[in-house]
C-alpha positions in Angstrom: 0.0 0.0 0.0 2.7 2.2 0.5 4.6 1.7 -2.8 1.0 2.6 -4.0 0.8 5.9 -2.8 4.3 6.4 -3.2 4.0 6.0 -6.9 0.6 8.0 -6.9 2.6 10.9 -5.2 5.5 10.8 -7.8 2.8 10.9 -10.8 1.3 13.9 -9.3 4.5 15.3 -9.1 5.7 15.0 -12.6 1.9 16.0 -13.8 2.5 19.2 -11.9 5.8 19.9 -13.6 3.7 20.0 -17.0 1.6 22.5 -16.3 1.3 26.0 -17.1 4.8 28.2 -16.8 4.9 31.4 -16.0 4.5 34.5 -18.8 8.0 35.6 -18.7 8.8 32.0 -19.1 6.8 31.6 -22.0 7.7 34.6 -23.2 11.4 34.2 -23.8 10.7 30.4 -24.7 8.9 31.2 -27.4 10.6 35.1 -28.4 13.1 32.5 -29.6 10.3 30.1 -31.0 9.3 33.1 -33.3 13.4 34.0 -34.3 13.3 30.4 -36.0 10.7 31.6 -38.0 12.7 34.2 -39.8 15.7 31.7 -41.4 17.2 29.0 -40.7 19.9 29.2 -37.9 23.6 27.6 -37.6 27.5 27.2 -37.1 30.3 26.6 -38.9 33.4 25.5 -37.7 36.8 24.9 -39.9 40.3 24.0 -38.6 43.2 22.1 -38.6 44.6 19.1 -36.6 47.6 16.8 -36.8 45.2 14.2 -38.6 44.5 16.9 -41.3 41.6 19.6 -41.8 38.6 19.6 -39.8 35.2 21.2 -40.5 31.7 20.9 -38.6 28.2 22.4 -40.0 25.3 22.4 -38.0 22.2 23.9 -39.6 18.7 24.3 -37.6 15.8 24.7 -39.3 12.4 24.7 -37.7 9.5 23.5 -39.1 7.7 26.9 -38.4 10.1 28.5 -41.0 9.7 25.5 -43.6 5.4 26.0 -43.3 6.3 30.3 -43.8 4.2 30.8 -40.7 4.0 34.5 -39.5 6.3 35.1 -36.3 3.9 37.2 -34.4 1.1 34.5 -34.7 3.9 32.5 -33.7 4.5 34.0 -29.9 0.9 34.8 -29.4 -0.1 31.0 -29.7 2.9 29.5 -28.0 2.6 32.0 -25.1 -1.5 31.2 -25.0 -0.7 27.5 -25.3 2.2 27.4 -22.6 0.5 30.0 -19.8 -3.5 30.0 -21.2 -3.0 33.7 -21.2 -2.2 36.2 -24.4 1.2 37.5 -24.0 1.9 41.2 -21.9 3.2 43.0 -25.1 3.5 42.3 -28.6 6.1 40.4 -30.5 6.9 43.5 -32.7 7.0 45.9 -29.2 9.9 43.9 -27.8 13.2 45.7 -27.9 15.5 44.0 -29.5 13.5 41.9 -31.8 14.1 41.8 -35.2 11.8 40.6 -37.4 
């Protein structure tokens, strides 16, 4: 019986870590959510070793950019769908963004 509520008390635990985050939470999660919309985002790396030259290319690309979705419709629905509330300001009132 104790295992039992044990096990019930760690599922209740983890359920609660799933829920809702705060709006400043959400709204720097998904500020960079909206970014990926704009172009794809990346490194490259190119050097040399004693075994010869080395290069490294890492490319992201989200699947928000692929579909051409808008960035600002972006935010507001990852910030409703994260918090169940509309974001404080909007996308295009946040210094610093560059869309």
């Amino acid at each position: 019986m104790r295992g039992g509520l044990a096990g019930l008390i760690g599922i209740g635990a983890a359920l609660a870590a799933c829920g809702p985050v705060s709006v400043e939470q959400a709204e720097r999660y998904c500020l960079e959510r909206a970014r990926g919309t704009l172009h794809p985002r990346g490194t490259v790396e190119v050097g040399g070793s004693t075994a010869g030259p080395v290069a490294r290319v890492e490319l992201d690309v989200s699947s928000d950019f692929l579909a051409g979705r808008d960035p600002s419709a972006v935010y507001q629905s990852c910030i409703i769908r994260k918090t169940g509330q509309a974001p404080r300001q909007p996308l295009y009132s946040i210094p610093g963004w560059r869309g």
